[in-house]
Every structure is written in structure tokens, then in C-alpha cells.
VOFI-684825 format. One record per residue (C-alpha): residue in three letters; residue number from 1; x, y, z. Coordinates in steps of 0.25 Angstrom, whole numbers, plus 5000, padded with zeros to 4 digits. Example, Ala and Ser with C-alpha at 12.3 -4.5 7.8 and 13.67 -1.06 7.14 Angstrom:
% VOFI-684825
SITE,aa,i,c1,c2,c3
SITE,ALA,1,5049,4982,5031
SITE,SER,2,5055,4996,5029
END
This chain:
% VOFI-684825
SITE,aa,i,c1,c2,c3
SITE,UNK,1,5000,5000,5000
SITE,UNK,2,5010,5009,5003
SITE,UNK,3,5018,5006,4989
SITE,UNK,4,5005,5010,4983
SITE,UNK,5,5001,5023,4990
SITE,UNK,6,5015,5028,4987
SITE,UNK,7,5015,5024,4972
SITE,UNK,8,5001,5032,4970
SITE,UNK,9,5007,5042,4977
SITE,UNK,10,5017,5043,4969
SITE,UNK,11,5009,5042,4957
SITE,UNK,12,5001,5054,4961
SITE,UNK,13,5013,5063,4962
SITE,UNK,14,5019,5059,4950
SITE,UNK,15,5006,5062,4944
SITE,UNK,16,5006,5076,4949
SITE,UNK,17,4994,5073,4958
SITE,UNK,18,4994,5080,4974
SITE,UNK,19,5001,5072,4982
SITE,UNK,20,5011,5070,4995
SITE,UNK,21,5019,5061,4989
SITE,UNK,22,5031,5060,4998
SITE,UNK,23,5023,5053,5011
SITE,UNK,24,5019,5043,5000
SITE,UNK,25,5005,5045,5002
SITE,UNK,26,4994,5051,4992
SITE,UNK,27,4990,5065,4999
SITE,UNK,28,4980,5073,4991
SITE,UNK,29,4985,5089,4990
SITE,UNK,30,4974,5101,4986
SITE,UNK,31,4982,5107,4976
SITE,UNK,32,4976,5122,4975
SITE,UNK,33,4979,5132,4964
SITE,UNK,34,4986,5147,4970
SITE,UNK,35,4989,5159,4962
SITE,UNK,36,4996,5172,4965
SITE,UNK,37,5003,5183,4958
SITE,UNK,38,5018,5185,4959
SITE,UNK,39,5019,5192,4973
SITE,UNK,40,5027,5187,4987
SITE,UNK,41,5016,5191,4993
SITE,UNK,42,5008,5177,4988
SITE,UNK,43,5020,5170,4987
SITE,UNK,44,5016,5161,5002
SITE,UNK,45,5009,5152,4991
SITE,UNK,46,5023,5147,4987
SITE,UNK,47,5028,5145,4999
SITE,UNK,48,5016,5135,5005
SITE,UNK,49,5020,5128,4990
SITE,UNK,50,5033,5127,4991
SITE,UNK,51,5032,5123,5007
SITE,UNK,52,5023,5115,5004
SITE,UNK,53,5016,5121,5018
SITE,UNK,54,5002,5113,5016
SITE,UNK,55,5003,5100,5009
SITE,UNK,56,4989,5099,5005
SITE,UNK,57,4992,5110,4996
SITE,UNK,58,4996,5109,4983
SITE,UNK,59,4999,5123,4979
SITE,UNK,60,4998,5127,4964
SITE,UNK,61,5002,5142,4963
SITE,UNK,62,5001,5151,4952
SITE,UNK,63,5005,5164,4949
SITE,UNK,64,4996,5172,4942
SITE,UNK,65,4997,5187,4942
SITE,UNK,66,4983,5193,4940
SITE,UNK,67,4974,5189,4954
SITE,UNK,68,4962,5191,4943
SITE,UNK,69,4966,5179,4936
SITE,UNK,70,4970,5171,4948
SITE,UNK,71,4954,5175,4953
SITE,UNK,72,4950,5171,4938
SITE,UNK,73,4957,5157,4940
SITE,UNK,74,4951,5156,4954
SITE,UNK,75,4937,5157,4948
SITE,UNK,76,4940,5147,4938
SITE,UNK,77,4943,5137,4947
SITE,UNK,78,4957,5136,4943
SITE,UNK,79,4965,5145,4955
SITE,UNK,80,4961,5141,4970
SITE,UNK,81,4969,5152,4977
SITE,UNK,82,4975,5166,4975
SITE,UNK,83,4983,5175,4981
SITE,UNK,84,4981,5191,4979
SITE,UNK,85,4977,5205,4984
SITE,UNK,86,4969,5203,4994
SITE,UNK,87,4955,5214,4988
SITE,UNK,88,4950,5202,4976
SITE,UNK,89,4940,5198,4986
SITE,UNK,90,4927,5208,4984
SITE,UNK,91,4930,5207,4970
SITE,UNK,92,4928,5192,4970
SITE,UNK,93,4916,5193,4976
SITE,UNK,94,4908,5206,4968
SITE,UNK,95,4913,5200,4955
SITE,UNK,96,4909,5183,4960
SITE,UNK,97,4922,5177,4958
SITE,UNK,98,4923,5165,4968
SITE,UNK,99,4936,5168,4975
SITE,UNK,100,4937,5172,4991
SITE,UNK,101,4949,5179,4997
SITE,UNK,102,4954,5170,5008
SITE,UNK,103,4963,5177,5015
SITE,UNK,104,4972,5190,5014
SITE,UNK,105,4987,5186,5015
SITE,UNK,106,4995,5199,5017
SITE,UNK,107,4994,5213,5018
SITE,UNK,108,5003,5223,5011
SITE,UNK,109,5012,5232,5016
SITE,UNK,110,5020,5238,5009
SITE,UNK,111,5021,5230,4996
SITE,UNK,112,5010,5240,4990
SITE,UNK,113,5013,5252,4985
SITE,UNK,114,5007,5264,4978
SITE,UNK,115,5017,5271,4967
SITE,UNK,116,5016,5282,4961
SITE,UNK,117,5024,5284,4949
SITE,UNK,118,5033,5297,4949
SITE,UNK,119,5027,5311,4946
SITE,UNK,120,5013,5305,4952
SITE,UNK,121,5015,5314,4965
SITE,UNK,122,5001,5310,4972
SITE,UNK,123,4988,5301,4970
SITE,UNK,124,4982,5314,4962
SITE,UNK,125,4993,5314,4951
SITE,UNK,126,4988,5300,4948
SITE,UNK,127,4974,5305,4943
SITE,UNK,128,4972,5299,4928
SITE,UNK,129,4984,5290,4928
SITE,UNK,130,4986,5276,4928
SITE,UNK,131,4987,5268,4940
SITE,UNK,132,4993,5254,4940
SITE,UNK,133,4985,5242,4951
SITE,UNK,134,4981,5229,4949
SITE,UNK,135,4967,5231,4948
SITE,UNK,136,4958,5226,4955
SITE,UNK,137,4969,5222,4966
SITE,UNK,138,4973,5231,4979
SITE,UNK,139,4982,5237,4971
SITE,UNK,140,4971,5246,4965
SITE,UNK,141,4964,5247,4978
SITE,UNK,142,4975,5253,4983
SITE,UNK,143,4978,5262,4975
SITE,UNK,144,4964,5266,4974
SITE,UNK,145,4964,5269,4989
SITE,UNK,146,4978,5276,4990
SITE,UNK,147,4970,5286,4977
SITE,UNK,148,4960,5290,4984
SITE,UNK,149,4967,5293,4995
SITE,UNK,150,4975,5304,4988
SITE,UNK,151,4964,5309,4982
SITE,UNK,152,4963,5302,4968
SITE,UNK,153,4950,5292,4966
SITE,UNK,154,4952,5279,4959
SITE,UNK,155,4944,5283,4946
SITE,UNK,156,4955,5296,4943
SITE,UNK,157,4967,5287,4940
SITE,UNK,158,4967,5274,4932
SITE,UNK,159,4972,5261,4935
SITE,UNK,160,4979,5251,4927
SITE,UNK,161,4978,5235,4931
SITE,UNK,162,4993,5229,4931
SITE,UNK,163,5001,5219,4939
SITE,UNK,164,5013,5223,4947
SITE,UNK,165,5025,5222,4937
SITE,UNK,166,5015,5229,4928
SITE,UNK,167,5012,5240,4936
SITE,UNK,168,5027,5243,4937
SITE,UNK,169,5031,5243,4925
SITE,UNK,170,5017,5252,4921
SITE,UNK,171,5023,5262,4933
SITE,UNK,172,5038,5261,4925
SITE,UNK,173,5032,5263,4912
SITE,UNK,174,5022,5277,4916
SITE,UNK,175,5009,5270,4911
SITE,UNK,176,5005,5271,4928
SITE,UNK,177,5007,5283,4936
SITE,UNK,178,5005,5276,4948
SITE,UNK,179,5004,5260,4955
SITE,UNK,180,5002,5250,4964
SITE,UNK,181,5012,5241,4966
SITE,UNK,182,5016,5230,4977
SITE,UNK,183,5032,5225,4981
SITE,UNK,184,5041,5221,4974
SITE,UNK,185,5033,5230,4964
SITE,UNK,186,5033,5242,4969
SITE,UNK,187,5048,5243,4973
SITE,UNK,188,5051,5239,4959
SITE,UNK,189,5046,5251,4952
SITE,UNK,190,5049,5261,4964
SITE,UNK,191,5063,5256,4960
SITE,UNK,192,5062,5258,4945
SITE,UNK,193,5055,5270,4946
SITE,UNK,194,5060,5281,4954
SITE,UNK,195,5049,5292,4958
SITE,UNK,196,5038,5282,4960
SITE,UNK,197,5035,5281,4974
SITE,UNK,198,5025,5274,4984
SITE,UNK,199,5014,5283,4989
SITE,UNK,200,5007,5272,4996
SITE,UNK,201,5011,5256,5000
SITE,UNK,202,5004,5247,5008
SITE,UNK,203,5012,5247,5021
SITE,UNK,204,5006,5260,5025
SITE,UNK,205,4996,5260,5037
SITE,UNK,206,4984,5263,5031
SITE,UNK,207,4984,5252,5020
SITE,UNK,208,4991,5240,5030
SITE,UNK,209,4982,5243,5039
SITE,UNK,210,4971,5241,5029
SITE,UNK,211,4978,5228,5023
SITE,UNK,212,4971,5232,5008
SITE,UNK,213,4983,5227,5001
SITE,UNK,214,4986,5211,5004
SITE,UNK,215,4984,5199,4998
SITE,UNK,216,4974,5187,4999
SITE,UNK,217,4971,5174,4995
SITE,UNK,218,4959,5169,4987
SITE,UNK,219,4952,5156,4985
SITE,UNK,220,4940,5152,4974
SITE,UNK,221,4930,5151,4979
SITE,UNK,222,4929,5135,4975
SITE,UNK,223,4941,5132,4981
SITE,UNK,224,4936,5137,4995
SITE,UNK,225,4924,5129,4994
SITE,UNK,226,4929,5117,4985
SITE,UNK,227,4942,5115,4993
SITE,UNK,228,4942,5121,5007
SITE,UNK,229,4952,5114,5012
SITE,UNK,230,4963,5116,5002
SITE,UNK,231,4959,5131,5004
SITE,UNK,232,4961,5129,5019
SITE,UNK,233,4976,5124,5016
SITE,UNK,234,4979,5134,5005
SITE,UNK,235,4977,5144,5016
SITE,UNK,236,4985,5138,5025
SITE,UNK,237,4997,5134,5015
SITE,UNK,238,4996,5149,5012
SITE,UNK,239,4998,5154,5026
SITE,UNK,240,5009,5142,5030
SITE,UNK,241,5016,5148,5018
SITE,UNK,242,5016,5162,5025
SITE,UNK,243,5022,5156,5037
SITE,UNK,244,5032,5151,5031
SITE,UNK,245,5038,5162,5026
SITE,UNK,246,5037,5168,5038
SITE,UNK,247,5046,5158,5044
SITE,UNK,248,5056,5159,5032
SITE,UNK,249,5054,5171,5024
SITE,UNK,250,5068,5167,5015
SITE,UNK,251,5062,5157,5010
SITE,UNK,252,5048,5159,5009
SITE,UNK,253,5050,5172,5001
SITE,UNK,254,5062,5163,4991
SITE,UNK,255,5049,5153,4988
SITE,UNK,256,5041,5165,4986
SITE,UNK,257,5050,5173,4977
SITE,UNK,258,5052,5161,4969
SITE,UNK,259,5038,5157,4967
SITE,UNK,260,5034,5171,4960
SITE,UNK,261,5049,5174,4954
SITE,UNK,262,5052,5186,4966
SITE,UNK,263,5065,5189,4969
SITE,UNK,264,5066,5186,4986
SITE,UNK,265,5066,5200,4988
SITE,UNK,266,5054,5203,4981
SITE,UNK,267,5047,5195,4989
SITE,UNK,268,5053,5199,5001
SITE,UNK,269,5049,5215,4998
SITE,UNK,270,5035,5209,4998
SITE,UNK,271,5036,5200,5009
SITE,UNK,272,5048,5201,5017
SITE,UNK,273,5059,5194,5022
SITE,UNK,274,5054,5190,5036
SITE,UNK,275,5041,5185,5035
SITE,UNK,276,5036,5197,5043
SITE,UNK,277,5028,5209,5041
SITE,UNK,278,5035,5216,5029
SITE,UNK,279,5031,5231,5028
SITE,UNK,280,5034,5234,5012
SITE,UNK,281,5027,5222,5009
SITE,UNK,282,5017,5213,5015
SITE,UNK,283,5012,5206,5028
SITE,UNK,284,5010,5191,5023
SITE,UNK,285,4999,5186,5034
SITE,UNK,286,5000,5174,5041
SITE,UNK,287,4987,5164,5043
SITE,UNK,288,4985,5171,5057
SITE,UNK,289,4986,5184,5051
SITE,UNK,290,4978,5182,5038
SITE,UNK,291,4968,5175,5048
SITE,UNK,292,4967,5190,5055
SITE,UNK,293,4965,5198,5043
SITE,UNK,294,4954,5190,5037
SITE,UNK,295,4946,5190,5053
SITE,UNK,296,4949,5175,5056
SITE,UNK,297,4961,5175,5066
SITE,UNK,298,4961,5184,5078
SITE,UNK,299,4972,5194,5080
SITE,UNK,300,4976,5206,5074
SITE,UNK,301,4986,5210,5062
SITE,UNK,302,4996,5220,5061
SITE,UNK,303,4998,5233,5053
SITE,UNK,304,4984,5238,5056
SITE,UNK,305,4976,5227,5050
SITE,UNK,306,4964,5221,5058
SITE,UNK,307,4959,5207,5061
SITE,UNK,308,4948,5204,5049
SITE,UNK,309,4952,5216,5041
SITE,UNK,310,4950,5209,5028
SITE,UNK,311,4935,5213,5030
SITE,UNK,312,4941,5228,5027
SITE,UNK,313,4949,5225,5017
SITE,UNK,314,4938,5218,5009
SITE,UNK,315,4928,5230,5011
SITE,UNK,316,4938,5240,5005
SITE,UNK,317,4942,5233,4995
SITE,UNK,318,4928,5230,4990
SITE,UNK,319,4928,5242,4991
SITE,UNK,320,4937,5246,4983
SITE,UNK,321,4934,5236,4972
SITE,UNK,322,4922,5244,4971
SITE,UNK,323,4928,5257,4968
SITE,UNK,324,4936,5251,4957
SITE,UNK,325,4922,5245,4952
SITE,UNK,326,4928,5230,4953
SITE,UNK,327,4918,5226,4964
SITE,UNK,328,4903,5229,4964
SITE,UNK,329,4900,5229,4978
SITE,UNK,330,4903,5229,4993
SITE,UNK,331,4906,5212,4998
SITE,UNK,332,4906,5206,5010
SITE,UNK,333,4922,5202,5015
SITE,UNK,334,4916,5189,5017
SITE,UNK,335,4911,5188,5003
SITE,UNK,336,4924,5187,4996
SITE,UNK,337,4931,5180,5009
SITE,UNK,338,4933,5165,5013
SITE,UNK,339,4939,5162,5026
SITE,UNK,340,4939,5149,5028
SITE,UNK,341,4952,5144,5022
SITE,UNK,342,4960,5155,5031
SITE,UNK,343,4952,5149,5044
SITE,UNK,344,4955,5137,5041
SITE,UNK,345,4971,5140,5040
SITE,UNK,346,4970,5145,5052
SITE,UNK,347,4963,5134,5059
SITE,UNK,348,4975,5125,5054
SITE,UNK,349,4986,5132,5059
END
């Protein structure tokens, strides 16, 4: 018996099929689908692969750099999970399109910068130009809020949809007068283009404290209802990932840069060294922390956040999506918002 459990075993790695095959005993693995865009800020992903930090798991990540298209495959049934800004949610739910946020994962501070190219003094010498943002991304929220607190609305100035490297080079080439752009985007063009300067990042009291600019993680909707239970350990294989690069930033940050061809020190601008909080980049959460900012741990959270602020955040960005006519109405934060996976990682640990 034993001879015959090994050779099908066998059989069933050599066939590609999920497996533990070095106990010599058949163990059926959830393999689920994860996609991010090229940022260290997503990169945890890599190190639960690599790690292998939940067996069960078998990971399949892509990089895909446009969030819409990741949502697109989502729907399709072809992607399970996502990494990305943290404001999709409320347009998910006014446009129907069956993805949940599961969790925030990180807030900004200080990898998000508002630049103003040279010869733009103030927010004013902005009306009628071009402005480059992800559309539909916090990006544009962002800048939308920083305009109308200098005195310029969002209808007096046009936006341009571009990625990051696109962005700097539109910035480098005078087709933009001004941008959004996160590390290690922004030191890039402040570098090659002297007279541009920040008038407003992330780490600044008024916008950590509000945590507007961070990064979540989605599921479909049919892999929360379908399989609960590999959504229950891709949660946790994400936040056992985080630990670890806490206790070994070196080398959490090399599998990272790696992964999405960084150089070490690009990924450290964002991120850090140290695994602590980095001011000039971001504040990865942990389980307990994440836990907090989404009202299902007690405690409190650093740098002026609150215990369940999430609720806030939702409110302004439906808000927001309103004013830039991509969402039609106000939505409840529990519309958009499935918690159970993120309870569940916290009852294992």
C-alpha cells in the first residue's frame, strides 16, 4: 500500500496536479489566482509563495498593471484576488460588478506626492491645463482634494488617465503641468527634472490621519461564496507574508524586488529597511493592525488613525467618485465589504 500511494503521488506531481509530494502522501492544494501591478508595496504576495507560508495554498500570481483589467478578470471568473488602491470599492457596488474589498493592507506615508512642474507656482496657475492621475484611482482623489483646497475646482483643470512611468515621462515631456505620482516614481522625475517640486505627499498630518491613500485587497464575489476556505487561508498566507518581512527585511525585500524587477533600494524607499513604520513610504499592517482599521480587533493604530475607520474612508471616497460622476449614489461601507476572511485569519492566529 504504501509502494502504491507514493507512485500516485508521484504520478500526480509529474502531471502538474496539486500536491505535497515530499511526505509521499496525495494532499490536495487550493490553488487561487492573485494579480498586482509592479509595486513593493504588493509584493507580500511573493514572499508567502516563495516561503511557502500556507501550504494549502498554491499561489498563481500575475502581474497586471491596469486594476481595471485585474476587476474585468475578477468578474470573468478568471482572477480570485487582487491587490490595489484601497477606493475601488463603492464603484463596484454602484456599477454591480461582483468583487468585495477584504481588507486595507497599508496606508501611505509619504510615498504619495503631489508635483507641480516648474513655472506652476500654485494650484491656480493649474486652471486649463492637464493633469496627470490614474483615473479612477486615489490618485485623482487626491489630487482633486489638494485642488480644491487652493481654491481651484475639479472641472477648471483637465485630467489625463496614465500609469506611473507614463506619467513621468508626460511630466518630462510638457504634455502635463502637474501630477500624482507615488515612490520610487516620484524621486525619479524630481531627479531628472529640477524645478518641480512637491506641494503636498502623504505623510502630512491631515491626510495620514485620514489614511485616504492605502492599499486593499479584493476578492470575487464567487470565490468568497464558492470557496471560503481558500479565501480564509489567502488572507492569512498574506499577513504571515507581512511577518516575515518584519523579522527579515533583507531578505523579504531581495524576493520582493526580484519578483517585479526592482532594484532593492526601490523597494526599500517604499517599504523600508527595517520592517517598521517607514515615514517617506508606507505603513505595511499586520493582521492585528489591519484587524483594527476594518473594526474587527480592538486597540488603536498609530499616526492618528482610529479603530474602524474604514467606515470614513468609504464615505469620502463614494463621495468623491460622485463628484467625478463614476459612482451614482451614496452606498452603505457594508455593501462593498466582506469580512469574513479577515475574521477568520484572526481567529487562527
Amino acid at each position: 500500500m504504501r509502494s502504491s500511494n507514493w507512485s500516485k503521488a508521484a504520478k500526480g506531481c509529474l502531471l502538474g496536479a496539486a500536491f505535497t509530494c515530499a511526505t509521499g502522501i496525495a494532499q490536495a492544494t487550493e490553488k487561487v489566482n492573485v494579480s498586482l501591478f509592479s509595486w513593493p508595496g504588493y509584493g507580500f504576495w511573493f514572499i508567502a509563495k516563495e516561503k511557502n507560508l500556507v501550504p494549502k495554498l498554491d499561489l498563481n500570481i500575475i502581474i497586471i498593471e491596469d486594476p481595471y483589467e485585474s476587476f474585468g478578470l475578477m468578474t470573468a471568473g478568471q482572477l480570485d484576488i487582487t491587490s490595489s488602491t484601497v477606493e475601488y470599492g463603492p464603484i463596484a457596488v454602484d456599477k454591480g460588478v461582483p468583487v468585495k474589498l477584504v481588507t486595507y493592507t497599508n496606508p501611505s506615508f509619504g510615498t504619495d506626492k503631489i508635483i507641480l512642474a516648474p513655472g506652476i507656482e500654485s494650484a491656480k496657475d493649474l486652471i486649463g491645463k492637464k493633469i496627470a492621475v490614474m483615473e479612477g484611482g486615489l490618485t485623482q482623489i487626491f489630487m482633486g482634494i489638494w485642488l480644491e483646497q487652493n481654491g481651484v475646482s475639479i472641472d477648471q483643470v483637465e485630467f489625463v488617465n496614465v500609469i506611473m512611468d507614463e506619467a513621468v515621462g508626460a511630466m518630462l515631456g510638457g504634455s502635463v503641468s502637474a501630477v500624482e505620482l507615488w515612490e520610487p516614481f516620484g524621486s525619479q522625475l524630481l531627479k531628472n527634472m529640477p524645478g518641480a517640486r512637491v506641494v503636498a505627499d502623504s505623510s502630512e498630518d491631515d491626510w495620514i490621519s485620514t489614511a485616504l491613500l492605502g492599499d486593499g485587497m479584493y476578492m470575487s464575489e464567487a470565490f468568497l461564496t464558492e470557496r471560503p476556505e481558500a479565501a480564509n487561508l489567502a488572507v492569512e498566507a498574506y499577513f504571515k507574508a507581512v511577518d516575515y518581512w518584519k523579522a527579515n527585511p533583507e531578505e523579504g525585500n531581495r524576493i520582493i524586488a526580484e519578483a517585479i524587477q526592482f532594484n532593492v533600494s526601490d523597494v526599500e524607499m517604499v517599504i523600508g529597511t527595517d520592517g517598521e513604520i517607514y515615514k517617506g513610504g508606507i505603513m505595511v499592517f499586520d493582521l492585528e493592525e489591519a484587524g483594527r482599521f476594518m473594526g474587527v480587533a480592538e486597540g488603536e493604530l498609530p499616526l492618528g488613525m482610529t479603530n474602524g475607520q474604514i467606515v470614513q474612508h468609504w464615505n469620502t471616497t463614494n463621495t468623491w467618485w460622485q463628484k467625478f460622476g463614476m459612482a451614482d449614489a451614496m452606498h452603505d461601507w457594508t455593501t462593498g465589504v466582506e469580512l469574513s476572511p479577515l475574521k477568520a485569519a484572526l481567529k487562527a492566529k
